[in-house]
N, C-alpha and C positions, 0 to 999 in steps of 0.2 A: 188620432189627431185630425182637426176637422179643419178641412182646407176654406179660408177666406176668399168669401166670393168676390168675384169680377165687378167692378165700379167704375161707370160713368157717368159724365155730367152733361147735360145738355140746355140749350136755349132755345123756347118756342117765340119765333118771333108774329107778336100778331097788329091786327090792323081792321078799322072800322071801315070796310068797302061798302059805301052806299050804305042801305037798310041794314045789312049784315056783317055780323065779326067772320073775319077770314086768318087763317093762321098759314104758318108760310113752313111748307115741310119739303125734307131731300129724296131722290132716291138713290139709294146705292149704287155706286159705277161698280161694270165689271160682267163676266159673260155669267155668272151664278144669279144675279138680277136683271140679266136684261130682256128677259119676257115675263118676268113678272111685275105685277103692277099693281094691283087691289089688297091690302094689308101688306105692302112691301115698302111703304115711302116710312119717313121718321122723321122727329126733330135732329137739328145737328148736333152730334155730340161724341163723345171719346171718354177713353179710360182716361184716371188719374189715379198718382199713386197714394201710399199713406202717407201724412202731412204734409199734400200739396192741397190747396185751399180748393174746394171745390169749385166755386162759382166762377174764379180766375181759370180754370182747365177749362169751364162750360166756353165762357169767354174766346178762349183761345181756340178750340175746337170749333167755333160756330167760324173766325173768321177763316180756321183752315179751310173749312171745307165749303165754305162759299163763297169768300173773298170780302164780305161784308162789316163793317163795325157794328158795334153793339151801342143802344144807349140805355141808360139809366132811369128811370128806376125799376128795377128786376122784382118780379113778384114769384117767391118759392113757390113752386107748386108739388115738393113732395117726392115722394119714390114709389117706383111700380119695379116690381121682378118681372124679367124676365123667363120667357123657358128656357135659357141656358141656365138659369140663377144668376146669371148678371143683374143686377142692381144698379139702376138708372135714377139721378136725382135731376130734376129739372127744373127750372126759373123762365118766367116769362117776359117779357120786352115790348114794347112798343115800337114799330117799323115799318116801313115802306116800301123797300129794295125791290128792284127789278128783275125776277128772275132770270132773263135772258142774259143778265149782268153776272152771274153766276158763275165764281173760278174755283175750281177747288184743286184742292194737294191730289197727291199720287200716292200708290202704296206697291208693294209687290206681293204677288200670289203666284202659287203655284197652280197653274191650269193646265190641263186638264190635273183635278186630283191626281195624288201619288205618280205622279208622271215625271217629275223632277223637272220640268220647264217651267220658266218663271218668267212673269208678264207682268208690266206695267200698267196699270188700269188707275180711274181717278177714285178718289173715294166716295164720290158722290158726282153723276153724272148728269141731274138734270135738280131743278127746285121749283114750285110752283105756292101759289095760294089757290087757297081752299075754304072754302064754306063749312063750318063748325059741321055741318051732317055729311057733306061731301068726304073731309078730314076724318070723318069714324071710317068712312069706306077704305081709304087709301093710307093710311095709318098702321101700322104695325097693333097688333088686338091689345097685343101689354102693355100698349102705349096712349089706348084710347082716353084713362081716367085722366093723364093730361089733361086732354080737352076738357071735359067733365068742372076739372077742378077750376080750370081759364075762366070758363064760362060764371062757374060761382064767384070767385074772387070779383070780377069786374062788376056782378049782377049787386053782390055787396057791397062795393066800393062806388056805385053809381054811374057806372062810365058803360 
């Protein structure tokens, strides 16, 4: 019996800064991320379950963990696997937001591993924009065709 893999949904929120597309990515809060940095930021996003609408959980996850609204209209950009085999769908957005504006939820984990203490940490503890080559740097690697596909969409769509 083959176990159904892990599904999340995410929002790239991006933005024409000056000459160049910048796109706005998180990095995970929490002491397992907090000296890393170059392929460790992501768009914001979270699991959903079966027959919850995807794009409504991207929604909902983007404003957890930033504190942000979203606006319309969202452009599918697709699914990349993960190396867990989690399975991430994402939509893209038009936005501006402040990152220092930036609130996110809380979660609890057990730190140190198998240690049975458990800590309150944010889910996302800082957000920035980024430069479509900068974003491959600081981007999670299974997360890079994102960009990739933002990049085509808008180059087709004229914007």
């Amino acid at each position: 019996m083959s176990k159904t893999p892990k599904q999340s949904a995410g929002l790239l929120m991006y933005r024409h800064g000056g000459d160049a597309l910048e796109v706005f990515l998180v990095h995970p809060g929490g002491p397992y991320f907090s000296k890393k940095n170059e392929g460790s930021w992501t768009l914001p996003k979270g699991e959903y379950v079966v027959g919850e609408e995807p794009l409504a959980a991207a929604q909902r996850e983007f404003r957890e963990e930033t504190g942000f609204d979203t606006n319309e209209p969202f452009m599918e950009l697709g699914t990349v696997k993960q190396k867990s085999g989690k399975l991430v769908l994402a939509w893209a957005f038009e936005g501006d937001d402040d990152p220092t504006s930036l609130v996110s939820n809380t979660c609890v984990i057990e730190w140190p591993p198998r240690s049975k203490k458990r800590v309150v940490i944010p889910e996302v503890d800082r957000g920035g924009w980024f430069s479509l080559e900068n974003g491959r740097i600081y981007i999670r690697e299974e997360q890079r065709p994102f960009l990739d596909r933002l990049r085509q969409q808008l180059a087709e769509n004229g914007k």
